[in-house]
Biopython code that builds the backbone (N, CA, C, O; Angstrom):
import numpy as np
from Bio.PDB.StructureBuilder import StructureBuilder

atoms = [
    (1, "UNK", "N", (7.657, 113.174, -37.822)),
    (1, "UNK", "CA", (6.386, 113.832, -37.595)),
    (1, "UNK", "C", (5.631, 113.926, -38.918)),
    (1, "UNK", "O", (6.310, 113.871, -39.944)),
    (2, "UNK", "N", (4.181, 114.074, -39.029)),
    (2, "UNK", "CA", (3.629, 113.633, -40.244)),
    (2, "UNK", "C", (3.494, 115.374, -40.396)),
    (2, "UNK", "O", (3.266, 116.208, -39.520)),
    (3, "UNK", "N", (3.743, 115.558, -41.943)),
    (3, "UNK", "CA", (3.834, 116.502, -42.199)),
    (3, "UNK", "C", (2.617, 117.810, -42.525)),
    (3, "UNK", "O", (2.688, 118.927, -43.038)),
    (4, "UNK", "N", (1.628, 117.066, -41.985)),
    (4, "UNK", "CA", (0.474, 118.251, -40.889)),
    (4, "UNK", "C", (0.574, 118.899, -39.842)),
    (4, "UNK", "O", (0.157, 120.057, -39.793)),
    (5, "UNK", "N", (0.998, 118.451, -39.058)),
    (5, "UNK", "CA", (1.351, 118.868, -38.261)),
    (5, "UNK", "C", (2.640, 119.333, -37.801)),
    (5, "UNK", "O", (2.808, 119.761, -36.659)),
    (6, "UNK", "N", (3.802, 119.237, -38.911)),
    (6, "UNK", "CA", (4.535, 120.080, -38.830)),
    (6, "UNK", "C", (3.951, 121.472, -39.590)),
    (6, "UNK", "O", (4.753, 122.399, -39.475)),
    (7, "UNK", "N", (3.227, 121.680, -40.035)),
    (7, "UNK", "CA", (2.998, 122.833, -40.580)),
    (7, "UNK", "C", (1.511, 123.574, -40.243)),
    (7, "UNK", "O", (0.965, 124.497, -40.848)),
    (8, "UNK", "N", (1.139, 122.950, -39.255)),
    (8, "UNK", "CA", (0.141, 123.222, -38.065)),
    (8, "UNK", "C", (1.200, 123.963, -37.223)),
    (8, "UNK", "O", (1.131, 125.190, -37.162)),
    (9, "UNK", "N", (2.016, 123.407, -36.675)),
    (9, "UNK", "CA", (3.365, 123.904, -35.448)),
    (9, "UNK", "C", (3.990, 124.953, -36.207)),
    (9, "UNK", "O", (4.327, 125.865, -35.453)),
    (10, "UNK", "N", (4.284, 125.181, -37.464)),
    (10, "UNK", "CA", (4.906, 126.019, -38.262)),
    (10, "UNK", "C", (4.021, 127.475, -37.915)),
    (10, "UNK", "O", (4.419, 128.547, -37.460)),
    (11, "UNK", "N", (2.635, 127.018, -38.341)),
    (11, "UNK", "CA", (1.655, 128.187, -38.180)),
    (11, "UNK", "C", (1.187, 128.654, -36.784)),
    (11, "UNK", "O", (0.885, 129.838, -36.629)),
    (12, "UNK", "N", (1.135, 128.024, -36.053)),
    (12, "UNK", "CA", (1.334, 128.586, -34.901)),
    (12, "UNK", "C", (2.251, 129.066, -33.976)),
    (12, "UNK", "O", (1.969, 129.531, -32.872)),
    (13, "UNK", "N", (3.702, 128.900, -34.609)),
    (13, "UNK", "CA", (4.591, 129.611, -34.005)),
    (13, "UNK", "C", (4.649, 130.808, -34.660)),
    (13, "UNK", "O", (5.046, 131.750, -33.974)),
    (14, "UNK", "N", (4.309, 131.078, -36.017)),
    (14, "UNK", "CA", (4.266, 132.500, -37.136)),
    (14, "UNK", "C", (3.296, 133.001, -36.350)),
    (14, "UNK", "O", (3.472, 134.212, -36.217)),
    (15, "UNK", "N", (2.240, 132.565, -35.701)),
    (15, "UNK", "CA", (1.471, 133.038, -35.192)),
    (15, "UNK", "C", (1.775, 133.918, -34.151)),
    (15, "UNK", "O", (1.270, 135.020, -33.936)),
    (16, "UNK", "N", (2.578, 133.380, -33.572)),
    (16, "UNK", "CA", (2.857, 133.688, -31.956)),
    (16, "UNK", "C", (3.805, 134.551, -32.176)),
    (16, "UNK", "O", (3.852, 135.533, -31.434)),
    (17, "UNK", "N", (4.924, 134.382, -33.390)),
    (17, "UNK", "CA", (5.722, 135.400, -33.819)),
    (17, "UNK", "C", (5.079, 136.985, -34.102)),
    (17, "UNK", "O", (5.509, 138.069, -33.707)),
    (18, "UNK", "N", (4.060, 136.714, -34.818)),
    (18, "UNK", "CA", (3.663, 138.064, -35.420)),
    (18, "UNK", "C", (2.957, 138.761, -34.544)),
    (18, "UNK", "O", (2.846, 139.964, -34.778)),
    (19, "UNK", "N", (2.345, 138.240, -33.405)),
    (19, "UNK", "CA", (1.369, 138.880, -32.531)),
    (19, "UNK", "C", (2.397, 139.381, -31.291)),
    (19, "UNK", "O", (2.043, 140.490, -30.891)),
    (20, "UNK", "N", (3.426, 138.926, -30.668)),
    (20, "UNK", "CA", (4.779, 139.513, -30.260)),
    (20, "UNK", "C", (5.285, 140.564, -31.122)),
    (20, "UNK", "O", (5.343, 141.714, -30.686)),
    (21, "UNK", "N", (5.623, 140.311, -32.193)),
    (21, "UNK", "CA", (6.230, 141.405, -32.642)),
    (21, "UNK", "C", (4.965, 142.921, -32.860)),
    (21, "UNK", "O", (5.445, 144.053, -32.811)),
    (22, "UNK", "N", (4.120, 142.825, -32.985)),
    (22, "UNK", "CA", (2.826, 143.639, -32.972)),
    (22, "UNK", "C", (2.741, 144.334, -31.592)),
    (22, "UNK", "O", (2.751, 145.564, -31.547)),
    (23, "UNK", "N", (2.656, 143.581, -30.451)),
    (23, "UNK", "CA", (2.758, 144.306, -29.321)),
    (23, "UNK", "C", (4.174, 144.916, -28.933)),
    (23, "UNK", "O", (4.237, 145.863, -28.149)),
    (24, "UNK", "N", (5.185, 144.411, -29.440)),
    (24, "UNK", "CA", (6.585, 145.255, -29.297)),
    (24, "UNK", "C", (6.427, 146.450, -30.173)),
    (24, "UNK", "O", (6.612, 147.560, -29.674)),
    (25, "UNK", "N", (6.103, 146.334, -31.439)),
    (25, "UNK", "CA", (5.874, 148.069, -32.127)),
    (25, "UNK", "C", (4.874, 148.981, -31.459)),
    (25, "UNK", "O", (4.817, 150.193, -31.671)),
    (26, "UNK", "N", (3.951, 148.190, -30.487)),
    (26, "UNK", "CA", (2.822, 149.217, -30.049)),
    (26, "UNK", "C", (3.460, 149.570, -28.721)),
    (26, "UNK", "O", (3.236, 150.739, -28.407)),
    (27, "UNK", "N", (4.096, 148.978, -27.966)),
    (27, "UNK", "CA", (4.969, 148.718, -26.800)),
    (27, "UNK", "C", (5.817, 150.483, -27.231)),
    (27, "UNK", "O", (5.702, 151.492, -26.534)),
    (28, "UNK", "N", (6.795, 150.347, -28.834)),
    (28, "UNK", "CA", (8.152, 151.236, -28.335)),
    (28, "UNK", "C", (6.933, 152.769, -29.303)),
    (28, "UNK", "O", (7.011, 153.994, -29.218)),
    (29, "UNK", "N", (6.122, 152.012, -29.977)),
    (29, "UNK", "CA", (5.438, 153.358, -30.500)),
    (29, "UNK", "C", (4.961, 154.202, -28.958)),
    (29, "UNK", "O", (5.313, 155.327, -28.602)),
    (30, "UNK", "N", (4.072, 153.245, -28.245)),
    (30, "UNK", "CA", (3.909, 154.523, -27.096)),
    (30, "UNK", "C", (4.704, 155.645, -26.378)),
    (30, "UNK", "O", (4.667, 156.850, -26.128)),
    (31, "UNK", "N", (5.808, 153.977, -26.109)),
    (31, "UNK", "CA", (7.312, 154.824, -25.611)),
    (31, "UNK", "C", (7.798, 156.305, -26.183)),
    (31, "UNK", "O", (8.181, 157.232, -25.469)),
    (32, "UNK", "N", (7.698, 156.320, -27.638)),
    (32, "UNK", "CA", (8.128, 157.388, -28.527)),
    (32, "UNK", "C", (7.138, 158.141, -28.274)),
    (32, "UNK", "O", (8.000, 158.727, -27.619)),
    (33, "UNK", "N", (6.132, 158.766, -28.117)),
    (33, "UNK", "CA", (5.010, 159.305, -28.021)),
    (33, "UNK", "C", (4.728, 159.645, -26.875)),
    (33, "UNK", "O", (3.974, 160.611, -26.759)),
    (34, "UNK", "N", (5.233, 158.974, -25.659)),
    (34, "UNK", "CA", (5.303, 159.707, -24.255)),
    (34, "UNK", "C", (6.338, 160.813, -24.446)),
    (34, "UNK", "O", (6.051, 162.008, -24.373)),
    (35, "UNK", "N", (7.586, 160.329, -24.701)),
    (35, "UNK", "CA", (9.272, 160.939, -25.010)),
    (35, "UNK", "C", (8.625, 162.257, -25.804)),
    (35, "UNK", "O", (8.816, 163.216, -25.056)),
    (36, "UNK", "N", (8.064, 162.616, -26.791)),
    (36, "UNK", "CA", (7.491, 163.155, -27.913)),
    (36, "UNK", "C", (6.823, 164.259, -27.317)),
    (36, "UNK", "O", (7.151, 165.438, -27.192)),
    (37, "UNK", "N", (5.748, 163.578, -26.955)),
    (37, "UNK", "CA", (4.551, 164.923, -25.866)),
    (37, "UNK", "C", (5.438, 165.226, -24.546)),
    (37, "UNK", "O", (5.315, 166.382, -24.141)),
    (38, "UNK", "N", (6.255, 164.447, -23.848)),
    (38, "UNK", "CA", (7.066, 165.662, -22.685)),
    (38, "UNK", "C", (7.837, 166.378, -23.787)),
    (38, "UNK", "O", (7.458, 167.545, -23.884)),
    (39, "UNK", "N", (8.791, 166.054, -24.641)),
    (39, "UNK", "CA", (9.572, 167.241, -25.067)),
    (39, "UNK", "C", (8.791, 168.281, -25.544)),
    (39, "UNK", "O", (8.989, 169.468, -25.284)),
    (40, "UNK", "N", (7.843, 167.810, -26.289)),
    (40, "UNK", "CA", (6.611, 169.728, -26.810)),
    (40, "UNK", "C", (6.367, 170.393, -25.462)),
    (40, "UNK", "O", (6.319, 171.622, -25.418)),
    (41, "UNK", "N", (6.237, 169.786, -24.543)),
    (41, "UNK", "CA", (5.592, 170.419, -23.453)),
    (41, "UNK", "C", (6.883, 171.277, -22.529)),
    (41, "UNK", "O", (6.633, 172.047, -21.601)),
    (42, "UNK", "N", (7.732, 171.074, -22.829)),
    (42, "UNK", "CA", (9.094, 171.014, -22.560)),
    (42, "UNK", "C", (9.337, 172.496, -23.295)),
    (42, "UNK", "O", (9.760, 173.392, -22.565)),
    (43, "UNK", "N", (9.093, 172.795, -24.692)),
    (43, "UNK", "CA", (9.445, 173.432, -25.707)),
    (43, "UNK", "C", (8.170, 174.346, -25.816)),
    (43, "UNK", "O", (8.259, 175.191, -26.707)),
    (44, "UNK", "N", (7.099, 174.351, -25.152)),
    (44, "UNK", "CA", (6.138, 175.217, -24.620)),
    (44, "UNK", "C", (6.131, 176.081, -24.150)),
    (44, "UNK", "O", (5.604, 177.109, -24.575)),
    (45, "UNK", "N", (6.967, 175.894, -22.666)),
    (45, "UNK", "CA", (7.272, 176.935, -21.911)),
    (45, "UNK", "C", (8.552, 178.001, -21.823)),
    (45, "UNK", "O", (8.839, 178.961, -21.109)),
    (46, "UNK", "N", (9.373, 177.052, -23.335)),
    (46, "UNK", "CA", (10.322, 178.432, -23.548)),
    (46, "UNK", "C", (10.032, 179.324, -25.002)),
    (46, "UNK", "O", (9.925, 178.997, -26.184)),
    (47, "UNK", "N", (9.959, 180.726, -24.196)),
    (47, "UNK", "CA", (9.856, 181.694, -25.395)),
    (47, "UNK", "C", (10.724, 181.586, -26.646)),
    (47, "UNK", "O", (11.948, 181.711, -26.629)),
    (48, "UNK", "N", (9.889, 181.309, -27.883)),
    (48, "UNK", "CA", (10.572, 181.151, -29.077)),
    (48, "UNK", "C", (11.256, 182.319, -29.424)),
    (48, "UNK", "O", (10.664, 183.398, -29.427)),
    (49, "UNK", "N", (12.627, 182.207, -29.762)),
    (49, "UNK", "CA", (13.166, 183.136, -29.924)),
    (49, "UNK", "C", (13.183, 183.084, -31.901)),
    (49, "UNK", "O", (13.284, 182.137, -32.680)),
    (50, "UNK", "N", (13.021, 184.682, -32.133)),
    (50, "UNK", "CA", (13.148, 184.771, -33.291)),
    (50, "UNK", "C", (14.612, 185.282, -33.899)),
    (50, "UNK", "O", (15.460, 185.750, -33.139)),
    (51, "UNK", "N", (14.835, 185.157, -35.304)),
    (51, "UNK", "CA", (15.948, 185.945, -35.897)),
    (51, "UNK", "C", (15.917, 186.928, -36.992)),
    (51, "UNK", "O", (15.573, 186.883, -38.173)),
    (52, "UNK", "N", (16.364, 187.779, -36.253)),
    (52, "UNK", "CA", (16.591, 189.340, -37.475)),
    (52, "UNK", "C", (18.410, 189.271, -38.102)),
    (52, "UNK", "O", (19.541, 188.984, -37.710)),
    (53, "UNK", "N", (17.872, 189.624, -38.985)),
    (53, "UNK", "CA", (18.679, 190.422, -40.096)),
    (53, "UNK", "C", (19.060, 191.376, -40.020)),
    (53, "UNK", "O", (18.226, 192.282, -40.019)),
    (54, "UNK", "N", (20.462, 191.727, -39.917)),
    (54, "UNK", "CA", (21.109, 192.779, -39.785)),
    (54, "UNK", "C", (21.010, 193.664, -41.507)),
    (54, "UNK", "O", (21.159, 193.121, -42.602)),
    (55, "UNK", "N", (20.781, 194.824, -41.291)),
    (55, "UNK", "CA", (20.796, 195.335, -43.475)),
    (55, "UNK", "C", (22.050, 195.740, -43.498)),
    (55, "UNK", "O", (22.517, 195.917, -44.623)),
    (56, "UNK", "N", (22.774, 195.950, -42.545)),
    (56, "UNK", "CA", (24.183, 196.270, -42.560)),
    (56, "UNK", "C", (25.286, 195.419, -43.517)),
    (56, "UNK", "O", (25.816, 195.588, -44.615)),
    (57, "UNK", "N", (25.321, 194.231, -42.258)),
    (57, "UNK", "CA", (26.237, 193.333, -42.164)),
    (57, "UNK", "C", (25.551, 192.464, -42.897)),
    (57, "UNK", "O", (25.812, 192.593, -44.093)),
    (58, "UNK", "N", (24.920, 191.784, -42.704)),
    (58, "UNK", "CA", (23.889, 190.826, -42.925)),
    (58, "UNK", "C", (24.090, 190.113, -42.164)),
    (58, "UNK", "O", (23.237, 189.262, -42.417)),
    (59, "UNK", "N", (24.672, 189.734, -41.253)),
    (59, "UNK", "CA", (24.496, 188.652, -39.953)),
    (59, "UNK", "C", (23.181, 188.722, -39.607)),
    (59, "UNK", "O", (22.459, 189.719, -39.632)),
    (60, "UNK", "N", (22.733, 186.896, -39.076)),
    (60, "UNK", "CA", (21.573, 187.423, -38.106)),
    (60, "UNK", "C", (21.757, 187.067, -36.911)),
    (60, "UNK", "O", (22.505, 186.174, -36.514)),
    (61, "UNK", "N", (20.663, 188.178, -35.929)),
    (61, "UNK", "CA", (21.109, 187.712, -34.399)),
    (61, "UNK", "C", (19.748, 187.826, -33.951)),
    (61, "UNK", "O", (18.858, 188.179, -34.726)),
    (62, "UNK", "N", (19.490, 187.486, -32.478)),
    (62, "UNK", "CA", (18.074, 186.688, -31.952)),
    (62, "UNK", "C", (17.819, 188.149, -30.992)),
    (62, "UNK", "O", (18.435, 189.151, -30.631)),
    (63, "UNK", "N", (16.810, 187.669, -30.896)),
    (63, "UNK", "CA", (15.871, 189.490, -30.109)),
    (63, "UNK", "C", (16.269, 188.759, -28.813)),
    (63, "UNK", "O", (16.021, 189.264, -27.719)),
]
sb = StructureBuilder()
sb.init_structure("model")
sb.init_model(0)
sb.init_chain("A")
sb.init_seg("    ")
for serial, (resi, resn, name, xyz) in enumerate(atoms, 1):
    if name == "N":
        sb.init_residue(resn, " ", resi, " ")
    sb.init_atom(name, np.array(xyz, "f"), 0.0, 1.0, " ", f" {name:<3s}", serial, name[0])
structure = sb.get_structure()
């Protein structure tokens, strides 16, 4: 093969490589970001519990 066009074919498979791999990071970024916003929403509706300090002991324990 004359060596233009191997490196025509070279560049268009880098091509095809990089624009695949571009939609796979935007692909698992959403994924993470659905997963992400249910768990906050998840972690919304339970009352945050806080922790006190015992002046005694010093243990702490949750209200």
């Amino acid at each position: 093969m004359p060596p233009l066009l191997l490196v025509l074919v070279g560049a268009l498979g880098g091509t095809a490589l990089v624009r695949w791999g571009l939609r796979e990071a935007r692909r698992i970024n959403d994924e993470l970001e659905r997963v992400r916003t249910a768990h906050m929403a998840e972690a919304r509706v339970e009352p945050v519990r806080r922790l006190r300090r015992d002046p005694k002991t010093g243990v702490y324990w949750a209200e």
